[in-house]
KOLZAVEX-214642 format. One record per atom (N, C-alpha, C): y, x, z; residue in three letters. Coordinates in steps of 0.05 Angstrom, whole numbers, plus 5000, padded with zeros to 4 digits. Each point is the difference from the previous one (the first is absolute). Layout:
N
YXZAla ...
This chain:
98
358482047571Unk 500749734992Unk 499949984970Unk 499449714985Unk 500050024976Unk 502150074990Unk 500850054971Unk 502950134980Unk 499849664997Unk 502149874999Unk 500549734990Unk 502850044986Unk 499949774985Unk 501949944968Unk 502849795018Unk 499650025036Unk 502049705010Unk 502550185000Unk 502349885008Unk 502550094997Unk 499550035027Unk 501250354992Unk 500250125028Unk 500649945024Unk 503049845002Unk 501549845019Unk 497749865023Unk 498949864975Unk 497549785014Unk 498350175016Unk 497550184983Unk 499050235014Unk 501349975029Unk 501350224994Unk 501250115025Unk 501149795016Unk 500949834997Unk 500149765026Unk 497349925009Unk 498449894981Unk 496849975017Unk 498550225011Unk 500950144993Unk 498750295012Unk 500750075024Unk 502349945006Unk 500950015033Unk 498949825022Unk 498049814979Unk 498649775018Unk 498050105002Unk 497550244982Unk 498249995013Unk 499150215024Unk 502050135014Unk 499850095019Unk 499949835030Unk 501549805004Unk 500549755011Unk 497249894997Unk 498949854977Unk 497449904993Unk 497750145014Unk 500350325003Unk 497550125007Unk 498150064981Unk 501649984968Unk 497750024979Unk 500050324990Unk 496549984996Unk 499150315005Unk 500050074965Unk 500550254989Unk 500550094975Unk 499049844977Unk 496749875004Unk 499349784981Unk 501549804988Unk 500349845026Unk 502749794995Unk 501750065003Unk 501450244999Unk 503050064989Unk 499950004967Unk 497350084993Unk 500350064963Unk 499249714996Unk 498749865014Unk 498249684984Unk 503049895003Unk 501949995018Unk 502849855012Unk 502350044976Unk 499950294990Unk 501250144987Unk 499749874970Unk 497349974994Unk 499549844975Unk 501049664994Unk 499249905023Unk 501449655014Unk 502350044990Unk 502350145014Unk 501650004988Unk 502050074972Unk 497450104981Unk 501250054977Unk 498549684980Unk 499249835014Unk 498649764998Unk 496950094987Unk 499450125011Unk 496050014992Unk 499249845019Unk 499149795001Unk 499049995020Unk 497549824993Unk 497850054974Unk 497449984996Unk 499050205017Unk 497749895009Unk 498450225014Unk 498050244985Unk 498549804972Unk 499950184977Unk 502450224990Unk 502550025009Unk 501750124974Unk 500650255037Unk 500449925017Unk 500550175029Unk 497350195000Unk 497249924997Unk 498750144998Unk 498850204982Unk 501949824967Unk 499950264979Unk 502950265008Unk 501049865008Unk 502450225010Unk 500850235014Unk 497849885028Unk 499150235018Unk 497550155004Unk 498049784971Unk 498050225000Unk 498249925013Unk 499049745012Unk 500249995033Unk 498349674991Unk 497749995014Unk 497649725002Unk 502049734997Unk 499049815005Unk 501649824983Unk 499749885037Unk 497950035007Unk 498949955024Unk 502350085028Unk 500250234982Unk 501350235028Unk 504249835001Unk 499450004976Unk 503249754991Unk 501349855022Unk 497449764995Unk 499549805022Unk 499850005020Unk 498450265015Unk 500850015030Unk 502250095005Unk 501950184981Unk 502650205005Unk 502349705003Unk 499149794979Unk 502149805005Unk 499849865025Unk 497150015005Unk 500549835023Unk 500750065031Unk 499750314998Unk 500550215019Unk 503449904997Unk 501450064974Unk 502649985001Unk 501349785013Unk 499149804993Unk 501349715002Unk 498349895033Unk 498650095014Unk 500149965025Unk 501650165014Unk 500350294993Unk 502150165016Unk 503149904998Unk 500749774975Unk 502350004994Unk 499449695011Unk 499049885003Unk 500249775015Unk 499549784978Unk 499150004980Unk 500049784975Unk 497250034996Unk 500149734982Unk 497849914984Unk 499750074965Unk 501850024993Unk 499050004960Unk 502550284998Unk 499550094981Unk 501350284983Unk 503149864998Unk 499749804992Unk 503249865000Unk 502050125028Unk 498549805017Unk 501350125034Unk 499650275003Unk 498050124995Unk 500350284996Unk 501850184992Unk 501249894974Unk 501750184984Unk 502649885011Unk 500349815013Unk 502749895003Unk 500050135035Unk 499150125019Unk 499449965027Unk 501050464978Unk 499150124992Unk 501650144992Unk 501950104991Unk 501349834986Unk 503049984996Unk 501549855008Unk 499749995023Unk 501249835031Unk 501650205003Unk 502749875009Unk 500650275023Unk 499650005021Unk 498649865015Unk 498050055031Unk 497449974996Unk 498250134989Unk 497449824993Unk 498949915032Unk 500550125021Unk 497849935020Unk 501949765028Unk 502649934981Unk 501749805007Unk 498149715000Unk 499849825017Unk 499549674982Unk 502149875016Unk 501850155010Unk 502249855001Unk 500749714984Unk 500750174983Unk 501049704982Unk 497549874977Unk 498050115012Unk 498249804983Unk 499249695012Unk 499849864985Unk 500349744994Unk 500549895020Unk 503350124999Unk 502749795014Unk 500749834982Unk 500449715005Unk 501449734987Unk 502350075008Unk 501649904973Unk 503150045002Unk 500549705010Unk 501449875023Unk 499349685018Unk 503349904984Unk 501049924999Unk 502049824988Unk 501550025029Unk 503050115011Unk 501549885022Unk 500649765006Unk 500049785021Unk 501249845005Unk 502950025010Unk 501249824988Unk 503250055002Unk 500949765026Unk 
């Protein structure tokens, strides 16, 4: 996995998601970088060394296994504490009638 500059805490809470996710060593280091906020595809692929090309399918590998569309939902569907929950996704809070 990549060495990243994120506060550990964080790390290690998203890191318990990508076992759950099913993400294979690639996107544990491209995931790993997301969350130290890289998330140019130019600056992920100077990072790991790694096609700018090969980037782009690693994100998009990620973000279909995690169930999202853009690096945003990505990085936030990580530091979930259920990522593979949609429980409470987009529940309306309804006003009681009294």
């Amino acid at each position: 996995m990549a060495d990243v500059d994120a506060p550990d805490g964080l790390v290690i809470q998203a890191r318990r998601h990508y076992h759950a996710l099913q993400f294979n060593e690639r996107e544990c280091s491209v995931a790993d970088l997301l969350l130290t906020g890289l998330t140019a595809t130019d600056g992920i692929s100077v990072a790991l060394g790694i096609p700018h090309r090969t980037v782009r399918n690693v994100l998009q590998r990620m973000c279909h296994k995690a169930g999202v569309h853009t690096r945003t939902q990505l990085v936030i569907r990580l530091l979930s504490v259920s990522p593979l929950s949609t429980d409470n996704v987009d529940q309306r809070v309804t006003p009681r009638e009294s």
